[in-house]
Structures are given as C-alpha cells and as structure tokens.
N, C-alpha and C positions, 0 to 999 in steps of 0.2 A: 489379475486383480491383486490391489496391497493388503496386506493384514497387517496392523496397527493394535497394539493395544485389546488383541482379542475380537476387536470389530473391522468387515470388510468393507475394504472401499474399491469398488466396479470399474472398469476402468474400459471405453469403448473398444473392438474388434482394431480400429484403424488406429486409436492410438495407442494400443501393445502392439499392432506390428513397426506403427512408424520408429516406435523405441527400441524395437528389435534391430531395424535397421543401421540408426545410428550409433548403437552399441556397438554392432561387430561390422562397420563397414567398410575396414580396410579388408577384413575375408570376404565380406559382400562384389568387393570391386574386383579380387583376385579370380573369384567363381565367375563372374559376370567374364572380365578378359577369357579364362579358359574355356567357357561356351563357345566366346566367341569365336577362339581360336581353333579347339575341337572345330566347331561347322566349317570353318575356312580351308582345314586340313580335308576334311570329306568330302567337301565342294572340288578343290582342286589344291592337293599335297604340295603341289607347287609354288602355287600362292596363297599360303597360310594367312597371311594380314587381308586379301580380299583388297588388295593395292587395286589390281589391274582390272578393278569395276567399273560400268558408267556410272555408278551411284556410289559415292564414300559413303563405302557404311562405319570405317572406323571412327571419321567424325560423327557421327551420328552415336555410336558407341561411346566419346569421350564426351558429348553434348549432356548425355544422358546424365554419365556418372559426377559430371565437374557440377552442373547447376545443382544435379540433389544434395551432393554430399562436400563442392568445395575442391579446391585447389589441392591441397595433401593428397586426395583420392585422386585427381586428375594424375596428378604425376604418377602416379601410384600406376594408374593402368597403361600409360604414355611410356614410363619403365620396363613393366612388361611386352606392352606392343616392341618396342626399340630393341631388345633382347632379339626379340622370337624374328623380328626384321633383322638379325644380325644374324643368326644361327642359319635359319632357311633359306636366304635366298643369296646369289653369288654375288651380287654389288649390294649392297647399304642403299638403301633408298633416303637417302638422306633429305630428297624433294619434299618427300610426301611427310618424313619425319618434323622439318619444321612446319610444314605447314600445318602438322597437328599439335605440335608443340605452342604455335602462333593462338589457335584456334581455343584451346587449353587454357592461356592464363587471359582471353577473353570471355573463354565462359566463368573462367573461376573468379575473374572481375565482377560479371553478373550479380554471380550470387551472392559473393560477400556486400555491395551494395543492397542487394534487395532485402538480405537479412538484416543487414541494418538500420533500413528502412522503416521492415516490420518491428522486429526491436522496439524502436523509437517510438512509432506508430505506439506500438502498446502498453510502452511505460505513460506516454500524457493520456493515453486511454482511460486506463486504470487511476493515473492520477487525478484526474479531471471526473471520473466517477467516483474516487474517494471524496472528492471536496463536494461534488453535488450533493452527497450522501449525507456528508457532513451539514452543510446548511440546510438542506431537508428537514434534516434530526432537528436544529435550532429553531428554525419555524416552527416545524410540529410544536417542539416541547413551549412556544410560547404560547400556541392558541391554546395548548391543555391549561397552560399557567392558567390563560382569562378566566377559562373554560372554569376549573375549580374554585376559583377565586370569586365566578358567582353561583357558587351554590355553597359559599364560605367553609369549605372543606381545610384552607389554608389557616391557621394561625395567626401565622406573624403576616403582617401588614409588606408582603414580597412576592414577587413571584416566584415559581416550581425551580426554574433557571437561576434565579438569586439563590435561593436556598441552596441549590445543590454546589453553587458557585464559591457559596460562606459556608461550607462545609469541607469543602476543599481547603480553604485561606486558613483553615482553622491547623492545617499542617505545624506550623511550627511553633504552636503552643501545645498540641498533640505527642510531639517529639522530646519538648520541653518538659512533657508530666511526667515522671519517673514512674506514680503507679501504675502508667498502660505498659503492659507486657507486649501488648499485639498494634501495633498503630495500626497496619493494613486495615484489621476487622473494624477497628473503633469506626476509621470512614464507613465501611460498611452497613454495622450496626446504627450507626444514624443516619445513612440513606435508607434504609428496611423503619426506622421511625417515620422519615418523612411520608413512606408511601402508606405507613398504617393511619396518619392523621388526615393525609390526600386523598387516598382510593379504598378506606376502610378496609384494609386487608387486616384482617384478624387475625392471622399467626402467619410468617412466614421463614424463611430462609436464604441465605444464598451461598454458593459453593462457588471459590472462587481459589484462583493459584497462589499456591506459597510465594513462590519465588517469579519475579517480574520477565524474568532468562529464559525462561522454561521455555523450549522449543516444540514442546508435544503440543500435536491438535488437538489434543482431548484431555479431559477434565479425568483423573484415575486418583484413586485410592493413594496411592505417596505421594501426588505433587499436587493437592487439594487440601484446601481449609475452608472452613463454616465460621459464619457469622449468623447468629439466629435472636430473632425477632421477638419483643417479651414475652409472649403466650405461645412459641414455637417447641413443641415437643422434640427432645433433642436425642437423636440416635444414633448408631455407629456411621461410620461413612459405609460401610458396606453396604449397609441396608439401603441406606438412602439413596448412593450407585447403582443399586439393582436395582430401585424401584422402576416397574416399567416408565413412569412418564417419561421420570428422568434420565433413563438408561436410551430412551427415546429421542429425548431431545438432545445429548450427548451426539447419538450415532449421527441424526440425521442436519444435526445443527440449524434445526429451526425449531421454534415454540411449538410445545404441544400443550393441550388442553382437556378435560372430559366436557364431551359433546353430546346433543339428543342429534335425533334422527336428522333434521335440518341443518345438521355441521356448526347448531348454535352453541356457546357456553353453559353449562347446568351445572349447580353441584350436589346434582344426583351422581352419583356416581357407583356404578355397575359393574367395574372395570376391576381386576385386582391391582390398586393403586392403591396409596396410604394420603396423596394428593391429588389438587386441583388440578396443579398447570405448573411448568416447569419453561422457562422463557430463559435463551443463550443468547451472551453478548458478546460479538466475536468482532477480533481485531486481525485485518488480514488472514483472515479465512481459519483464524485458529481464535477457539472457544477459550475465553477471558474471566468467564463468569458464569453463574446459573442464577437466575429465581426461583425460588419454591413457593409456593403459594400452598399452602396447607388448608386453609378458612379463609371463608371469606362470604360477605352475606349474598342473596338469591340479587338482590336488586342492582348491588354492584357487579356483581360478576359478568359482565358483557364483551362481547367485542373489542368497543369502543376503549374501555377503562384496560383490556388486556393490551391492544395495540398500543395505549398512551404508556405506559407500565414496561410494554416491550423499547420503547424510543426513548424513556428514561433512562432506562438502564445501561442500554448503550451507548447516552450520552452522557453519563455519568461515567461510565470507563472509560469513554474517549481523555474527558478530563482527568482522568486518574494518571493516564498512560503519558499525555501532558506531561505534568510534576514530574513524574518518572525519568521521560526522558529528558527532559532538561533538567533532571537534579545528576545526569549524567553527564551529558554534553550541550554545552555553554560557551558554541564559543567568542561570542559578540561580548564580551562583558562588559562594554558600556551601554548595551543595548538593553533598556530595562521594560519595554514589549512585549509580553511575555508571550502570547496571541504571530508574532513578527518571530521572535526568536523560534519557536514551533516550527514554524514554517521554514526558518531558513536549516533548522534541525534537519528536516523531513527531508527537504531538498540534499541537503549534505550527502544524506545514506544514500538516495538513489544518484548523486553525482561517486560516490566510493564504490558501488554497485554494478553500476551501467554503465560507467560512466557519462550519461545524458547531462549536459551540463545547464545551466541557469545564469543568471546574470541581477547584478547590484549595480542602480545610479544612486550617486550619492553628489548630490546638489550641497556646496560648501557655501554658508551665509551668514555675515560677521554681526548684519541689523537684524536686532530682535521684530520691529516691525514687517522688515521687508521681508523675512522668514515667515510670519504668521500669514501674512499676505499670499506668501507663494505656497507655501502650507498647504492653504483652505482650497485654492486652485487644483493643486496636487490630487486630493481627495475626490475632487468635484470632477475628474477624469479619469479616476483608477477603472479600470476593467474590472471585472468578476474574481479572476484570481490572482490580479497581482494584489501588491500591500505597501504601506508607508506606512515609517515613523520618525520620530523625530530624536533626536540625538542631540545634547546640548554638554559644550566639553571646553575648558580654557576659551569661554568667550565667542565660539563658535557655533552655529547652529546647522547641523547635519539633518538634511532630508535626505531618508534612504531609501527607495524604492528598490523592491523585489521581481522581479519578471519570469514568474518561474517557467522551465523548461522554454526560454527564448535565449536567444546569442545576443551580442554589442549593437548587432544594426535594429534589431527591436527597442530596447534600450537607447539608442540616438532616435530613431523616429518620434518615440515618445517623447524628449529633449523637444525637436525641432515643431513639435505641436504645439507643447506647453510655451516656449516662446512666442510663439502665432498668438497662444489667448491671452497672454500680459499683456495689459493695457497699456499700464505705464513702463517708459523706458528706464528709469534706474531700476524694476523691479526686474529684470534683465539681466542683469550685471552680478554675475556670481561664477564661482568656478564648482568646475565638476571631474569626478573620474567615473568609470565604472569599471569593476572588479566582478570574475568572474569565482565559482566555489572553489577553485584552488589556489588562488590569493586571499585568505580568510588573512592570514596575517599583516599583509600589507593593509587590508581592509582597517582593522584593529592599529596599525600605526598612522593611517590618516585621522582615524578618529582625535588619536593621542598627539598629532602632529609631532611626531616621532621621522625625522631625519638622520638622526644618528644612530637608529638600529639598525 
C-alpha cells in the first residue's frame, strides 16, 4: 500500500507483486536463468543448458522471460545461457545459440507491439471517457438550467451554464481590479453566490488549491485556500480538514453526506460533523476542489439538488482549468476558438506524453461564399469527437479540422467524403494540407502564408 499525505491508498495483492516484478527484473531474469541452470546441472552435469532434450525447454525459458519483461531481459538471460554454453560444454553449440537468439528478438517483437497496442488502446480509452464525461456534465447542467429556471430559483434571465460561463468572461476585468487581492477566490465566491440563489444553500464553502501546478492528490493544509459563502462561519483549515465529512471526502474522493436510515439526505445530523455534505471535484483523478455545505433547508436538501450541485462544480472547474491552461499554452494564435484551442491543448500533452499522435485538415478558401458553403457541410458531418473552426487571415478563409487520436489516412477519407457530398462543382476547388502535432509551426505559417520562414 501508498501513504500519501497521512492517508492510505490499498493497492491489489497482483498489482504490488506485478510492480515488484518490474522493478527488479533484471535480478528476476538472473534468478529464473540460475534455476534453470541449477536443474539442468542436477538433471545431467553434462548438459547444463538442457540442449540435448526432445523438448527445448530453453525456448520455452526465454519465451517466458522476453514476452513479460521485453527484449533487454531476453538478452539478458540469452547472455547468461551463451556463457554457461561456453564454460561447460567442449564445442559451443552455436546451432542452438542462434536459434535462440532468432526466437528472442521474435518474442521481444511480440511484446513491444502488444504494449503498444495496449498503450494506445488506453490513452483513446481514457480519452474518449474523458469527453463522454465531459458532455455528460453539459447535458446534465442544462436540464438542471430548465429544471431551476421553472421553479424561478434563477435571477437573471440565463441559464445555470451562462451564468457560470459570464463568470468566467469576467477574468479580465477581475485581473484588471487592483482591489482583489485573491482573483482565484473572487471566481469562486461568486460561484458559492450562484448556488446560494439556485439551490438555496444557506451558508457554504469551498476549499480549493493555491496554486494550478500542484501535483498532490489531496486537498492538505499548505496547498489549500477557502472561499466562503456570506453566512459561512469561517474557521481554521485545520479544523475544517479534520472534519470527518470532509477528511471523508478528501480520502475517498467521492461526495459524502449525512444520511437517515435509507441512505437519504437529512439535516438531522447525528454524526460528529460541524457540516452537511462536502462534494470533490477532481481533475484526472486528483481532487481540484471541495464544497461545504454548512445549511441548507429540509426541502432543498435532496439527492437530486446534491447530485445537480455535484455536476456544477465539476463543470465549473473544468472551465476554470480551461482559462488556466490556455492562459499557459496557446499555440494556434490565430486561432481564436477557444472550446478548438482546448482541445487541440489537451491533444498536444498526450502527443509530448505518449506520444499518440493526432492529425489537422485544413481546407484553404479564398471565396467568403464558398467558405460558408463548405463550412455548414463540414459541421453537418463532424463525428462526436472531432472539431472545426474557421480561421480568416490576409484574405483567406481556413477550415481546420481536428481528428483527434487518428493518422493522414483518417483525415483524407474524411476529404474524399466531404467531396462526394458537394453538390456544386466550384465548391470543390480549394487546396488543402494536413499537419500532424509536431508540425504546430508550419501549421501557424500556413495560416500566416509565411514562405519565407
């Protein structure tokens, strides 16, 4: 098991031994040859390698070690076996050498394809349940929008997603006020308003990271700051850290709540707690964010209003994390997208990463007409996770298409479709490249029709 921060994280029987393994398994492969070679010595002193069997069991020996552990291990016991065939026996069996030498960077081909296979497999896994997750989140938070909006809980004449969206936009007049000391909290403190006017949360909190870098999965006492809600009783972080809901929903990284006997919401509470409900909003499996929920009335207090509360918040640091990273890295800068830039962000790190790579068409079109034309087309064929935008530069009008985690020939098939559905033939007639993420700069000189850089 890990210990972190004072709290333990479990870790399965099979996967501390499998990390055991790959930790020490050049001594792994060394022990495994000298087994091998002990029984071979016991069997017959003569024929230590177990050459002169009807069964090679040394293939079967370097099968084992090359597919678990890869090519370096293979050599590794191939070395040894070559050794102990030179010392013991009067001729060098040099037959049986390469033919384990053959069989070695065959298996060690194996494996390096199939790990890369899995690899691969797992980042558009992951990827591909990030974005589900993602527009999950936006649906939900637009039915809560409706949802509030007829029981006139809302204000301003917007919905839940506007509001948090103009609260966001609000950055660079935030940065621009010289008397906020804390910009972070200000967002904060008026997302904690929104949800006091939307879900009549009577006094809350939320504890959220200083600094955006922080690489800790856990929410601690130095790398935490509070933002608190107008009627929120304000107390040390200590306290509030220890308290069990929250020291609860820290460890286990899911919302906790006080409940009656049928696992419903009540704010009876029994429990030595000083709060309600303490709801984490985690970004790649590290906690972003807390809610406190201190009060809140008997009627509101449900399920419902907790889970809508929990998909807020999480979609409200998605958008924070947004700004964040693109006030970091930007590097389309005629690309004014912001929703496009994201995306081609996100792809960037897991191409610098994994390198799992992606691909950009960028359709070149001089008519503003036939641009809007092929445009609307574009749009009317995207898949689920690819993206278009449109780029307008010296005259020119750039459709850029994203295809993330596909190669050139995904990328032309979509080409050779969207020519199939143009009706008209001058709508046809344009030039194209596409650039893969490690041509970000040539990208940026076609935009600029930059020849001479």
């Amino acid at each position: 098991m890990e210990v972190e921060s004072g709290r333990v994280k479990e870790k399965s029987k099979l996967e501390s031994l499998l990390k055991i393994l790959h930790e020490y398994a050049y001594m792994e492969t060394i022990v495994m040859v000298t087994i091998y070679l002990s029984i071979g010595y016991l069997i017959d002193n003569k024929d230590i390698c177990m050459l002169n069997t009807d069964v090679s069991f040394i293939l079967i020996l370097l099968s084992v070690i090359t597919l678990f552990h890869g090519f370096e291990n293979g050599i590794l016991a191939l070395s040894v076996l070559a050794i102990a065939m030179w010392l013991f026996y009067p001729i060098f069996a040099y037959i049986e050498f390469l033919v384990a030498l053959m069989m070695t960077l065959i298996f060690s081909e194996f494996h390096y394809y199939w790990t890369q296979k899995i690899k691969t497999a797992e980042i558009q896994a992951n990827y591909r349940g990030a974005k589900l997750d993602e527009l999950s989140k936006a649906f939900y938070t637009l039915k809560i929008s409706h949802d509030q909006l007829e029981k006139n809980y809302v204000i301003k004449p917007m919905s839940i997603r506007n509001s948090i969206e103009y609260i966001i936009n609000q950055k660079t007049s935030i940065d621009e006020d010289d008397t906020i000391e804390n910009k972070q909290e200000e967002y904060y403190n008026r997302f904690i308003g929104l949800l006091e006017k939307s879900f009549n949360v009577n006094s809350a909190l939320i504890i959220h990271r200083k600094f955006s870098d922080d690489e800790s999965s856990y929410l601690l006492e130095d790398n935490s700051t509070f933002s608190y809600g107008t009627l929120a009783e304000k107390r040390t972080a200590q306290v509030i850290l220890e308290d069990y809901l929250v020291d609860k929903a820290i460890s286990r990284k899911t919302a906790i709540y006080i409940s009656d006997d049928l696992g419903e919401p009540t704010v009876t509470n029994d429990i030595n707690s000083l709060y309600l409900a303490a709801i984490p909003a985690l970004e790649n499996n590290k906690i972003v964010s807390v809610l406190v929920i201190e009060r809140m009335p008997f009627m509101s207090f449900n399920r419902e209003n907790l889970t809508s509360i929990s998909i807020l918040l999480e979609y409200f640091s998605i958008e924070i994390s947004k700004k964040d990273l693109l006030a970091k890295e930007n590097e389309l800068t005629l690309v004014k997208d912001e929703p496009f830039q994201y995306e081609f962000e996100r792809m960037k790190y897991l191409y610098k990463k994994f390198e799992v790579n992606s691909i950009i068409l960028v359709l070149r079109i001089d008519n503003e007409l036939q641009a809007t034309r092929v445009y609307e087309k574009v749009q009317k064929m995207l898949r689920s996770l690819d993206m278009v935008t449109l780029v307008r530069n010296q005259g020119f009008y750039y459709i850029t298409l994203l295809f993330p985690l596909h190669d050139k020939a995904a990328a032309l098939g979509y080409l050779n479709r969207l020519l199939f559905t143009l009706e008209e033939a001058k709508d046809k007639k344009f030039n194209y490249m596409t650039f893969d993420l490690s041509k970000t700069e040539l990208l940026n000189k076609y935009y600029a029709e930059d020849y001479d850089g």
